[in-house]
MIRO-207428 format. One line per 5 residues: number of its first residue (from 1); for each residue x, y, z of N, C-alpha, C. Coordinates in steps of 0.02 Angstrom, whole numbers. Layout:
N
NUM) X:Y:Z:X:Y:Z:X:Y:Z | ... .
//
This chain:
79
1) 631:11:-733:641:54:-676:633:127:-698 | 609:173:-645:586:226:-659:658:278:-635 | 669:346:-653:701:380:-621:678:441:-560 | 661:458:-512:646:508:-456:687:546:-461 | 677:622:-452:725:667:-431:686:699:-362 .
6) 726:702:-316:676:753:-268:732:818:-246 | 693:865:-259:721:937:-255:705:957:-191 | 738:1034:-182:718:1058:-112:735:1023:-52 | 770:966:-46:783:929:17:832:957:51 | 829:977:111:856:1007:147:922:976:187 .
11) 981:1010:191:1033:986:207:1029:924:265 | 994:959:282:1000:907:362:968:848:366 | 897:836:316:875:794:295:924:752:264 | 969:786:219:995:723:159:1048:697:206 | 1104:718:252:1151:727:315:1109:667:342 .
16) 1052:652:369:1026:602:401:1016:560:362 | 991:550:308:993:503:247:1041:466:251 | 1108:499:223:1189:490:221:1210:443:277 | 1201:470:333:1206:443:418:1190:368:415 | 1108:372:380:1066:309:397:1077:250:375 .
21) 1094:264:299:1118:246:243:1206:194:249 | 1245:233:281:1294:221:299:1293:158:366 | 1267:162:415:1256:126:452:1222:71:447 | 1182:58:380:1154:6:364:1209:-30:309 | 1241:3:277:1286:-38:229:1279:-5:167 .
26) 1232:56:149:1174:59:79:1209:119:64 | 1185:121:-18:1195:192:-53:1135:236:-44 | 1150:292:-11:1089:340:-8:1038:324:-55 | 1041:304:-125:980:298:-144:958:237:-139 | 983:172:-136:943:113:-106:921:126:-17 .
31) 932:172:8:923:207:89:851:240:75 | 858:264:24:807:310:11:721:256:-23 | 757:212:-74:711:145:-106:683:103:-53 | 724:102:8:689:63:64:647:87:115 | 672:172:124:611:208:172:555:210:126 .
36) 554:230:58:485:241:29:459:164:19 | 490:117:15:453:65:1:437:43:70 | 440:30:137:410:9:193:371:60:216 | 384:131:217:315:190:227:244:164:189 | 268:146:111:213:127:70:168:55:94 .
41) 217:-16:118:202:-60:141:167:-48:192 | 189:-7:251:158:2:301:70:41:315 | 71:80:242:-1:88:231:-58:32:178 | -35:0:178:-84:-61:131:-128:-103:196 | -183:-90:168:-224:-134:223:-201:-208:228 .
46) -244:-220:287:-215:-286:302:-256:-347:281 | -230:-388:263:-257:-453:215:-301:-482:258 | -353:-486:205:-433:-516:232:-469:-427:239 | -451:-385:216:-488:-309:258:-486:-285:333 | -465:-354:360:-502:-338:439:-452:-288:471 .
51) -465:-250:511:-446:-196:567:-411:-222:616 | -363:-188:643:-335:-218:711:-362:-231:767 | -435:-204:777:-488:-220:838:-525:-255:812 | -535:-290:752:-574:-333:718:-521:-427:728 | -447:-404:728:-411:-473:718:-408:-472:802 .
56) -399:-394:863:-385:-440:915:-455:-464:927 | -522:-423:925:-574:-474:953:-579:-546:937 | -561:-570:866:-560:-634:847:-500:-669:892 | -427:-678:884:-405:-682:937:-409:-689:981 | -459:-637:1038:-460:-673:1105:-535:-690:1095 .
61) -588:-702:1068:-647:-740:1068:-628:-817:1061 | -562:-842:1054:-549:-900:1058:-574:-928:1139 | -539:-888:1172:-533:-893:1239:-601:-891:1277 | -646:-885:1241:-731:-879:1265:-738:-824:1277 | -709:-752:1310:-754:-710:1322:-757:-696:1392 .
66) -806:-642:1410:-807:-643:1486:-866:-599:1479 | -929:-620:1530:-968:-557:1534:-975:-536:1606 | -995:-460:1616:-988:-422:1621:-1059:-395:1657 | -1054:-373:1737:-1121:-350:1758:-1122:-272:1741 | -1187:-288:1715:-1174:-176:1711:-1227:-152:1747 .
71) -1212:-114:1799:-1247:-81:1850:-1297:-28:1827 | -1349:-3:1835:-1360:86:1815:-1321:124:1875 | -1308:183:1845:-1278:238:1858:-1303:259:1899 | -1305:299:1972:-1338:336:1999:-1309:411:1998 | -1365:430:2004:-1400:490:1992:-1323:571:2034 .
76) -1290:529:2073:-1250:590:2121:-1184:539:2134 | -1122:570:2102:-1067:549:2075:-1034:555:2154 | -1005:473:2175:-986:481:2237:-900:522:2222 | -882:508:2302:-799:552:2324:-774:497:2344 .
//
């Protein structure tokens, strides 16, 4: 295990820490080991690479699909 120090943290920040910390059951610094570790989780792509508009299209392409008439545009935008 490594040691962190973080400086400069501002009262009101650490006051909410304390708060958060407390209400969960935790010592500010396991409060602190769990926001940086799910911030970090929460940026790791997602398994297989694919994108969130990549897993829902797969998802609903189960369902077949639907197409779609597409008109041209005319020329003078009705009211």
């Amino acid at each position: 295990m490594t040691t962190l120090t973080i400086r400069n943290l501002d009262e009101h920040t650490k006051e909410q820490l304390r708060i958060q910390a407390a209400r969960h059951g935790r010592s500010m610094e396991e409060e602190a080991r769990t926001i940086l570790r799910s911030a970090l989780e929460a940026r790791q792509p997602v398994a297989g690479g694919q994108g969130l508009g990549t897993r829902i299209h797969a998802h609903f392409a189960l369902l077949g699909g639907v197409e779609l008439e597409l008109t041209e545009p005319s020329s003078s935008p009705t009211l």
